[in-house]
C-alpha positions in Angstrom: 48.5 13.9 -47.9 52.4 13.7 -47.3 52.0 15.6 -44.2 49.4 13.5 -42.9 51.4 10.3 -43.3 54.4 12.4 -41.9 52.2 13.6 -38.9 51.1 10.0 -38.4 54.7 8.2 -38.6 55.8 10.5 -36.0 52.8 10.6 -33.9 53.9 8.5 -30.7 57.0 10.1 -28.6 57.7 6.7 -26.4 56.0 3.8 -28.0 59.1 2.8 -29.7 61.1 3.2 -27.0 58.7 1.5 -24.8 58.9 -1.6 -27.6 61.9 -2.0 -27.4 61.8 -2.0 -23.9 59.2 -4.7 -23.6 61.4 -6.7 -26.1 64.8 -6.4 -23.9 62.8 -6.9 -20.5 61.0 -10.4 -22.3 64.4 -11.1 -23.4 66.0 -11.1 -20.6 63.6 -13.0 -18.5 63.9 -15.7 -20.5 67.3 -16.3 -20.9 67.8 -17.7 -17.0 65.0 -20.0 -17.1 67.6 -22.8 -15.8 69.5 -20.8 -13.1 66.7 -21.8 -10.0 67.4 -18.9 -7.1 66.8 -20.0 -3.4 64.3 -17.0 -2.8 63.7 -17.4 1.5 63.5 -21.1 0.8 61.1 -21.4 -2.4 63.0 -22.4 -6.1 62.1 -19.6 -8.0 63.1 -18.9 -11.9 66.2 -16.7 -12.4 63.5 -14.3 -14.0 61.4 -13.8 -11.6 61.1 -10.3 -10.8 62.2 -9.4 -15.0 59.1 -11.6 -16.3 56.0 -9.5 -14.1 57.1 -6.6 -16.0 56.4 -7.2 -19.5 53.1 -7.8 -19.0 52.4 -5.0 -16.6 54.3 -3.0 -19.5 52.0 -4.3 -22.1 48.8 -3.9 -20.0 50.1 -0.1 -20.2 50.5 0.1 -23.6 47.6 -1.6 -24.6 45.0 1.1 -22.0 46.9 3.7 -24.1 48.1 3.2 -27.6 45.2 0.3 -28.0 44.7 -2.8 -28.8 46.5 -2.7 -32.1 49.5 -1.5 -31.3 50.1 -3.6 -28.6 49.7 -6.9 -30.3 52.0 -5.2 -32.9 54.4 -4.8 -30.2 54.1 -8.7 -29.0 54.0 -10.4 -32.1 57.3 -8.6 -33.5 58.9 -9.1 -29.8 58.3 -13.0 -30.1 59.4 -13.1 -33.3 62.4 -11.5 -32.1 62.6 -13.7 -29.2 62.1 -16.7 -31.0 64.9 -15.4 -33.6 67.5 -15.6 -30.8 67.3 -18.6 -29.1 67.3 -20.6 -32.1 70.3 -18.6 -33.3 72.0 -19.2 -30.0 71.0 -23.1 -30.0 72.6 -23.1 -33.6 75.8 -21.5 -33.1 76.7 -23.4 -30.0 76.5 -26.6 -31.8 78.8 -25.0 -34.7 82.6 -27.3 -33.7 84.9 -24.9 -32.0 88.6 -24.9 -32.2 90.6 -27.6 -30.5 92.4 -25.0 -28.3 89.9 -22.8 -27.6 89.0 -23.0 -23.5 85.7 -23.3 -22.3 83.7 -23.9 -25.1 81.7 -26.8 -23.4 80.1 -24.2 -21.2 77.9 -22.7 -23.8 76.8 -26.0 -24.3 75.8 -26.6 -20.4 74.5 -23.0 -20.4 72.7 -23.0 -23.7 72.3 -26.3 -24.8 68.4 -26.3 -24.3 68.1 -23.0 -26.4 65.5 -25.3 -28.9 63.1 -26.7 -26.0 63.5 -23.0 -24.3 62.6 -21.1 -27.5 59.3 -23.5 -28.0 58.2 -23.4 -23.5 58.7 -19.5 -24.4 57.1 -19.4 -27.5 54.0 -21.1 -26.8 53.7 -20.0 -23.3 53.7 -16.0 -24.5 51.5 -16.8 -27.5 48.8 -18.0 -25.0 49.4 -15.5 -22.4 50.8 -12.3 -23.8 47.6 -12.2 -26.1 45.3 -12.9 -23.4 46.9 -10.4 -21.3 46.4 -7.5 -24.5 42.7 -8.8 -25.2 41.7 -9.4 -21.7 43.0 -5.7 -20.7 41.6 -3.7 -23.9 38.6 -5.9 -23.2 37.7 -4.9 -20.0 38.2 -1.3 -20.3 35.2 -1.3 -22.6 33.6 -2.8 -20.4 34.3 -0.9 -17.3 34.1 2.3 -19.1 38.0 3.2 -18.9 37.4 2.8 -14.8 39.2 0.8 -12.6 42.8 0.5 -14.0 44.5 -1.4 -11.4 42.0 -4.3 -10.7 41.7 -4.8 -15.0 45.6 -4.6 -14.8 45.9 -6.7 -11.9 43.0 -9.3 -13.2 44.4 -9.6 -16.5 47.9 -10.2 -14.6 46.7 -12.9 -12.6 45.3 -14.9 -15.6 48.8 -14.4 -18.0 51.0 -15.4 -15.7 49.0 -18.9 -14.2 48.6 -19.5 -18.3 52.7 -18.8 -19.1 53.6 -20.9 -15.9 51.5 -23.9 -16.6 52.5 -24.3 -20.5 55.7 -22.7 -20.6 57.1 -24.6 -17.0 55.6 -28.3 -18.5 57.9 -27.8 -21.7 60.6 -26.5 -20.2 60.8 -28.4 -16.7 59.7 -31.8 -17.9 62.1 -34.1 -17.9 65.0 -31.5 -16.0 63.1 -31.5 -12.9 60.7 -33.8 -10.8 57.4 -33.2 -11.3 56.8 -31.6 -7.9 59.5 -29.5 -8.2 58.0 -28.3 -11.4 54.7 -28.2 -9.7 56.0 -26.0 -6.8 57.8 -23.6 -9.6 54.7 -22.9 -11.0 52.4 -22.3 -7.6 55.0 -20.5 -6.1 56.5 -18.3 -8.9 52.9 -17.2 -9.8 52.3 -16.4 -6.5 55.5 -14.1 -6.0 54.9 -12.6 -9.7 51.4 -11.5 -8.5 53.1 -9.8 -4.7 55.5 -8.1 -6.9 52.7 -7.1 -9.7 50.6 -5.6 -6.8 54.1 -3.1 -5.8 54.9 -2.4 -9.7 51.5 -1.5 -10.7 51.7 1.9 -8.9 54.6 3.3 -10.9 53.3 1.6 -13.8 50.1 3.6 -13.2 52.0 6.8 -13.2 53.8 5.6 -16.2 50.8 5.1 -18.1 48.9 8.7 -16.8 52.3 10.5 -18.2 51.8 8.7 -21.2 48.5 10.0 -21.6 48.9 13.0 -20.9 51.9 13.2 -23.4 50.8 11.6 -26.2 47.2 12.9 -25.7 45.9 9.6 -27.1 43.6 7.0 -24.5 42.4 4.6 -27.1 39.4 2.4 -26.4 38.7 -0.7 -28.7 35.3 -0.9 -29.3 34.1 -4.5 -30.1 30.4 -6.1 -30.3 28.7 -9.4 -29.0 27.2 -9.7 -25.6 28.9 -10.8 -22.2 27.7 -14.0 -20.6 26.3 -13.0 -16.9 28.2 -15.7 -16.1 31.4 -15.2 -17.3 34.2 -14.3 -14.3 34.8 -10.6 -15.2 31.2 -9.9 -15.7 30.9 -10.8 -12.0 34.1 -9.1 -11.2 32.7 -6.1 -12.5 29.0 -6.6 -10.8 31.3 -6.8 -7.7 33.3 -3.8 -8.1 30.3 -1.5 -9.1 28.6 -2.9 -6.0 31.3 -1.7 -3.7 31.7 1.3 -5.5 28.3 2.0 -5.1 26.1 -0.3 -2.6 22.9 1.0 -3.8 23.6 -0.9 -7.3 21.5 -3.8 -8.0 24.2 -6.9 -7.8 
């Protein structure tokens, strides 16, 4: 029994590594919510090519180690997450010596650490999870085919649901409402251009993983698929072109 549990605590070569990756990536992208770039004219988010990452990473993770483990990794990486910014919007309200230079900076740099951590917070509760479910999801459904489209699909969705709660408490209030309108059009639309050039080394990433953990885990769940439901017609569509003579 003892080397069971020690064959099964040491089973995974990268997933901790790859944890800790998604968790330093997440952080990261969230820390520079404020700094707007001028990116060939559009305001983008200073996080805007860290953020696409994480749940291209995740996606990953989830087709291999499952659906478990993956929300494992999320729900300890927002607790993480949510852990420092509070932290950080708690100590920079601590007084600071009299003669100690710059202080006010951390103030103008941090001082919405408590609005940040909840935009963050709630915006990667609805999306990260989606992005988890929706990916595990649809590889039962496909059969473990069509990596890139699932990837890609549950992308799309994530990143429209993180901009549109996450922007509204973060932006609201900071910047005018079309500014905050054009950060989230624009910012999901450059997330999913970048995705679309990531998603090839990710797929490598996630073959080598495979192939090296020699685990492909598929979550098997039960309930029936309405015909009308989006990816149920996403898939109808993809089979189709994959093979005309299938009845669409």
């Amino acid at each position: 029994m003892l080397k069971q549990d020690q064959r099964m605590r040491y089973q995974y070569k990268y997933f901790t590594f790859l944890s800790m990756f998604y968790s330093t990536l997440l952080t990261v992208s969230v820390l520079l919510p404020y700094k707007i770039i001028n990116l060939f004219g559009f305001s983008e988010p200073g996080g805007i090519f860290i953020f696409p990452l994480t749940y291209l990473l995740s996606g990953a993770i989830a087709e291999t180690y499952g659906r478990s483990m993956a929300l494992r990794m999320v729900y300890f990486s927002l607790f993480c997450l949510f852990v420092f910014n509070i932290s950080i919007a708690i100590i920079i309200r601590i007084p600071s010596m009299p003669d100690t230079p710059h202080q006010e900076v951390f103030i103008q740099a941090f001082g919405q650490g408590i609005r940040l951590a909840i935009g963050c917070f709630v915006g990667l509760i609805c999306s990260d999870l989606t992005n988890v479910y929706r990916i595990t999801k649809l590889k039962l459904l496909f059969g473990g085919k069509y990596f890139i489209q699932r990837c890609l699909w549950s992308t799309a969705i994530s990143e429209i649901l993180f901009n549109i709660t996450a922007y509204i408490i973060t932006y609201t209030g900071v910047l005018p409402p079309k500014r905050v309108f054009q950060l989230i059009l624009y910012s999901w639309l450059l997330k999913m251009i970048y995705s679309l050039i990531m998603i090839f080394p990710l797929l490598l990433l996630m073959k080598f993983l495979k192939s090296t953990e020699k685990i492909d885990i598929c979550d098997v769940t039960g309930g029936k698929t309405s015909p009308l439901n989006p990816e149920t017609i996403l898939i109808k569509f993809l089979n189709f072109t994959s093979n005309p003579k299938t009845t669409f």
